[in-house]
C-alpha positions in Angstrom: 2.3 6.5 95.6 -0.9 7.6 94.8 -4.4 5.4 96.0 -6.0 4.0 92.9 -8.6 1.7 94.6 -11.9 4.0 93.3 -10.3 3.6 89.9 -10.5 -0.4 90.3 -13.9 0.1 91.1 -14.6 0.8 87.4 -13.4 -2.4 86.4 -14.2 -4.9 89.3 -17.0 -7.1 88.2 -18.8 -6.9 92.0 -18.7 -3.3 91.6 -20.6 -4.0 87.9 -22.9 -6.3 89.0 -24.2 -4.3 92.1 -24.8 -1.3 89.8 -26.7 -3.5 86.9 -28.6 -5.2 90.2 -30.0 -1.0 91.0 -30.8 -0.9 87.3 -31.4 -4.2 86.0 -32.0 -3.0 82.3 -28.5 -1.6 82.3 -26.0 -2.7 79.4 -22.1 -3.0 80.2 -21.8 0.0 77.8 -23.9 2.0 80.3 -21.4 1.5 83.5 -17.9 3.5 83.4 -14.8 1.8 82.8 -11.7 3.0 84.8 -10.9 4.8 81.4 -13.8 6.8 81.6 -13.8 7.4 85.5 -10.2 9.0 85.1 -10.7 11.4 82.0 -13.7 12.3 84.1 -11.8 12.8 87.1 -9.0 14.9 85.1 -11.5 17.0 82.7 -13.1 18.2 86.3 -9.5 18.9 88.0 -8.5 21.1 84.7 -12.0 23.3 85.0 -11.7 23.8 88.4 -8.0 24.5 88.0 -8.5 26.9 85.3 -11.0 28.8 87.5 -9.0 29.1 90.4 -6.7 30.9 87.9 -8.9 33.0 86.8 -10.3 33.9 90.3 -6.6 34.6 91.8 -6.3 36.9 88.6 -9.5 38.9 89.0 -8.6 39.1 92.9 -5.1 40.3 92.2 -6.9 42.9 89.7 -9.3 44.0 92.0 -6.0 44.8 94.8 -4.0 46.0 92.9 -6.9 48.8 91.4 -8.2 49.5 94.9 -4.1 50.1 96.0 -3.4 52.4 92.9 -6.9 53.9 93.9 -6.4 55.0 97.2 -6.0 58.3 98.2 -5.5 59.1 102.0 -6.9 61.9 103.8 -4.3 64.1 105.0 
């Protein structure tokens, strides 16, 4: 079971009020809801994922270029 409780944040209306009491001219449409926390959350997990691809392939290029490059001195 995964741990929600930052997501609740989004929606607890403490959590609201304290950030409209740090910027007092702040509407309710300015503060996240937990809708907009999570496709936050999941658009950040999918760049860094798609990075990390594209990191691992470059590396695996880079080895496998240096291997077929290699020439020992006999």
């Amino acid at each position: 079971m995964t741990n929600l409780q930052p997501l609740a944040l989004a929606d607890n209306i403490a959590f609201c009020n304290a950030l409209v009491s740090m910027r007092p001219k702040s509407t309710s449409s300015d503060l996240p809801t937990s809708y907009d926390v999570k496709l936050h959350v999941h658009n950040e997990f999918v760049k860094h994922i798609n990075q990390l691809e594209l990191d691992i392939t470059v590396s695996l290029e880079v080895r496998h270029s240096k291997v077929a490059s290699y020439s020992p001195l006999i």
